[in-house]
C-alpha positions as CSV (number, residue, x, y, z in Angstrom):
1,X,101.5,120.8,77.9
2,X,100.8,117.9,80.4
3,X,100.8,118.8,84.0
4,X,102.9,116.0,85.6
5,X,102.6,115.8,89.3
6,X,104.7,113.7,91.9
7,X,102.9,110.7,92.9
8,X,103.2,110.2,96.5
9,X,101.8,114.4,97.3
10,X,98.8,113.5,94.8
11,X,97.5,111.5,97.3
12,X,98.2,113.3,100.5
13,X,95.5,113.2,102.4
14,X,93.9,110.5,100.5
15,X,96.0,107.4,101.1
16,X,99.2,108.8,102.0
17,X,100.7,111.0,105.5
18,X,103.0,113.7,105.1
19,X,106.9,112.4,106.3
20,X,107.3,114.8,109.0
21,X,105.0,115.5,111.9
22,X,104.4,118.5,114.1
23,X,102.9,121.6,115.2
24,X,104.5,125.1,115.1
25,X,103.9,128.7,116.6
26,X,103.7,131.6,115.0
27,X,107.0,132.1,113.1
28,X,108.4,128.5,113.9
29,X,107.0,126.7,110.9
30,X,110.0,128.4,108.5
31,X,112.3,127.5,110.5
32,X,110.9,123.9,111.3
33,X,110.6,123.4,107.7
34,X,114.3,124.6,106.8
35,X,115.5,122.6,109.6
36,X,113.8,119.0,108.1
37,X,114.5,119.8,104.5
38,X,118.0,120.4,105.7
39,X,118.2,117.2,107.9
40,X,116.9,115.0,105.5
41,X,119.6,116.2,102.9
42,X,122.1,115.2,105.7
43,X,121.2,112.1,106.2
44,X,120.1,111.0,102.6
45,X,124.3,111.7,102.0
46,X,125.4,110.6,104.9
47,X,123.4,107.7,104.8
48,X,124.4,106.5,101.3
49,X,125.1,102.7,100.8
50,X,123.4,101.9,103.4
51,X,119.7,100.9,101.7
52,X,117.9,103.8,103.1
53,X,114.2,104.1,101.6
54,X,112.9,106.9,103.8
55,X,113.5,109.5,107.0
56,X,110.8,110.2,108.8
57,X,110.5,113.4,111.5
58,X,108.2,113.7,114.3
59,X,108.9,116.8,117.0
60,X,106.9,118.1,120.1
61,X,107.9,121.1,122.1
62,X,110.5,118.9,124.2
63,X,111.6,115.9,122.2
64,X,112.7,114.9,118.0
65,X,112.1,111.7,116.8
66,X,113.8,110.8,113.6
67,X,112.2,107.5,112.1
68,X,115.4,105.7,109.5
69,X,113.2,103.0,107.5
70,X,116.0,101.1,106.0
71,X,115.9,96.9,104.6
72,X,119.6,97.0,106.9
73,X,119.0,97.9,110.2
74,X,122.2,96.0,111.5
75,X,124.2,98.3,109.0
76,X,122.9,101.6,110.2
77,X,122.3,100.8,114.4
78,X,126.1,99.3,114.3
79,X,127.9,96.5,116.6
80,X,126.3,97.0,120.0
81,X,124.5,100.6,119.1
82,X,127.8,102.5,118.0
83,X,126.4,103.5,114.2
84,X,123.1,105.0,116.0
85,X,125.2,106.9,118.7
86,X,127.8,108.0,115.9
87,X,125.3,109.5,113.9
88,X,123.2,111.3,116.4
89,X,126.4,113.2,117.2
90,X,126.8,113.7,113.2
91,X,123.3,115.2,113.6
92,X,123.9,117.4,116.6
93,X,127.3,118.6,114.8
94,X,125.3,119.3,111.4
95,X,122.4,121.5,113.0
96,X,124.7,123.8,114.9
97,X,127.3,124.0,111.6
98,X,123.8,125.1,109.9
99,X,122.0,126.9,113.0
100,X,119.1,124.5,113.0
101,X,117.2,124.3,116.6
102,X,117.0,121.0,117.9
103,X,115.3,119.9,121.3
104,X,117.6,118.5,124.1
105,X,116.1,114.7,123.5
106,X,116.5,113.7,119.9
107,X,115.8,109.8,119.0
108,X,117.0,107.8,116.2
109,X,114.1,104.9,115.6
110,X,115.5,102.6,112.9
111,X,112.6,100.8,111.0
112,X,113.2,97.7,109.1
113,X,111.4,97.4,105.6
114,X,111.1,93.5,105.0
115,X,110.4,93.5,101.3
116,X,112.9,96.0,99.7
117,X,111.9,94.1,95.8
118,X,108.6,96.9,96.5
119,X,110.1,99.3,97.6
120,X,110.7,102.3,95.0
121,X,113.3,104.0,96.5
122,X,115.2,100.7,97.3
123,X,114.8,99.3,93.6
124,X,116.4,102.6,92.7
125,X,119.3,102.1,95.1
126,X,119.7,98.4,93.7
127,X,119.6,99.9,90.2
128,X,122.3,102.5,90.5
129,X,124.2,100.1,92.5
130,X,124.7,97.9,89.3
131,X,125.6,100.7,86.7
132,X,128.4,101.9,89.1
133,X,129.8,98.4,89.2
134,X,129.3,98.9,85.2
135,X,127.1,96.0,84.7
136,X,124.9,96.4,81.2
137,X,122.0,98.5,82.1
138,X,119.3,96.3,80.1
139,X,121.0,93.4,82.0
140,X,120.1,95.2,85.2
141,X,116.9,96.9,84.4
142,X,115.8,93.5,83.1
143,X,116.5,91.6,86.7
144,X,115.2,93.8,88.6
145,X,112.2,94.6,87.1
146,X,111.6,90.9,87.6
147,X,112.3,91.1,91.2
148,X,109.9,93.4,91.4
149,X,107.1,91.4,89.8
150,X,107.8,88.5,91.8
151,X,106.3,90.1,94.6
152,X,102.9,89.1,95.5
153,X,101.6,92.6,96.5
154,X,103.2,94.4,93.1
155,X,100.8,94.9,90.2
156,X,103.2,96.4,87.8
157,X,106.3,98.2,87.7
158,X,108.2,100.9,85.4
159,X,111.8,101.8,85.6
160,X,113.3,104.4,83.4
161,X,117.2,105.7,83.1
162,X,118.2,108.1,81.5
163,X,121.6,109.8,80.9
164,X,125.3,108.9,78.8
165,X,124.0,105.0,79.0
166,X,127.2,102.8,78.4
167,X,129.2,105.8,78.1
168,X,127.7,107.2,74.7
169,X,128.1,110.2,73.7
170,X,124.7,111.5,73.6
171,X,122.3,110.7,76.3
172,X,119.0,108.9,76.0
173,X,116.0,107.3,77.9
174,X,115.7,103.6,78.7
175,X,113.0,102.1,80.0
176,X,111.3,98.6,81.4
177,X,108.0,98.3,82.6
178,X,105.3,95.1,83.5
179,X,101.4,95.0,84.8
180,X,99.7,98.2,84.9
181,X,100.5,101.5,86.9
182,X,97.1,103.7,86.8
183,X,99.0,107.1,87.9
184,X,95.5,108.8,88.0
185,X,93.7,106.7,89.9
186,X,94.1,107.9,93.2
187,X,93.1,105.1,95.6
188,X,96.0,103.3,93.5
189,X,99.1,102.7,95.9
190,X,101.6,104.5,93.5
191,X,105.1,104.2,95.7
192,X,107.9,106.4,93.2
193,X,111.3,107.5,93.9
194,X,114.0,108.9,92.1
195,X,117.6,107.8,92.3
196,X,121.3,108.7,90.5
197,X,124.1,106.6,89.7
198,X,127.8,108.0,89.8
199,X,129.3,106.9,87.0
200,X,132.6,108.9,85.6
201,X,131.4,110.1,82.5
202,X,128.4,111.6,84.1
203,X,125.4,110.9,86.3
204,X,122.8,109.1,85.3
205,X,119.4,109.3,86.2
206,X,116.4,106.8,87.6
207,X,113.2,107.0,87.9
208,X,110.9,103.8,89.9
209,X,107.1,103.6,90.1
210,X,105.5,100.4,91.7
211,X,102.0,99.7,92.0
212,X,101.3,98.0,95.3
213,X,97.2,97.4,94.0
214,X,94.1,99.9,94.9
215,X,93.1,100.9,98.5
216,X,89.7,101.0,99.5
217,X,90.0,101.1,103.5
218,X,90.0,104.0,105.0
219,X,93.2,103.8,106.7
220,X,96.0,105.5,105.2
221,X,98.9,103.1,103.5
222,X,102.3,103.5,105.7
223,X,105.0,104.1,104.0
């Protein structure tokens, strides 16, 4: 049996960070890790729509800094700020419904991504945005895996969906892919993500991997 392993934690520590940042006492990393995990599944919903590609969470003893790295800033922050204030108070409401600890100073930083097209998360978004409008999937697996390639900094891309595609009734796997992806080669910029589209006859599934080229600095790739 193959061993398959997510792509962004085989390189941790290699050219990738871990998403959330802090130190804990003794008997506050369970609940510091429930509390993110717990977060992050609150604002990945609540969020939605809104081109998301990833939440980031930085805490010290007195202040929580939540990093939104979204390719529509203007969408989440809101006319003059309201969005930003709105959904700090979402937050606030959403830790004490679930009993999560949060310091008195909690900051939303919202992060603009400037090339969603390599961006794996956002291609997914794209992707499942098309099948619910019920646009052919080859049509948009097709286009957007030529998006993707007309980045400068992508050296190959692979998207794969799987599920009742066009409403049959047995589901199947689909998939695209261009230029090479070397998932072993760890100094490889890997950037995966996995997505679902709500369609009414089921949910159907999508899976993104982009390779951004090799790394051979030693400073980490930000993502």
């Amino acid at each position: 049996m193959t061993h398959v392993v997510h792509p962004y934690v085989h390189r941790i520590g290699i050219i990738r960070d871990w998403k959330s940042h802090w130190f804990a006492d003794k008997g506050q990393y369970q609940d510091f890790l429930r509390g993110d995990v717990l977060l992050v599944d609150f604002l990945t919903k609540r969020l939605r729509g809104m081109y998301v590609a990833d939440i980031h969470i930085e805490r010290n003893e007195k202040t929580m800094r939540v990093i939104i790295k979204t390719s529509r800033p203007g969408v989440v922050i809101g006319r003059s700020g309201e969005g930003a204030a709105k959904l700090k108070a979402d937050l606030f409401k959403e830790a004490k419904s679930k009993k999560i600890e949060l310091p008195k100073e909690v900051r939303i930083d919202v992060e603009e991504i400037r090339l969603p097209e390599s961006n794996a998360s956002l291609v997914g978004q794209m992707v499942a945005e098309g099948l619910e409008r019920r646009m052919p999937f080859r049509r948009v697996m097709k286009q957007m895996i030529e998006k993707v390639m007309a980045n400068r900094d992508v050296k190959g891309a692979r998207i794969v969906v799987s599920g009742r595609l066009g409403g049959a009734e047995m589901s199947r796997k689909e998939q695209v892919k261009k230029g090479s992806i070397p998932l072993q080669t760890f100094r490889a910029d890997i950037d995966y993500a996995r997505e679902k589209a709500y369609l009414p006859y089921g949910v159907i599934g999508i899976k993104v991997w982009i390779n951004k080229g090799e790394v051979f600095d030693k400073e980490k790739t930000k993502n």
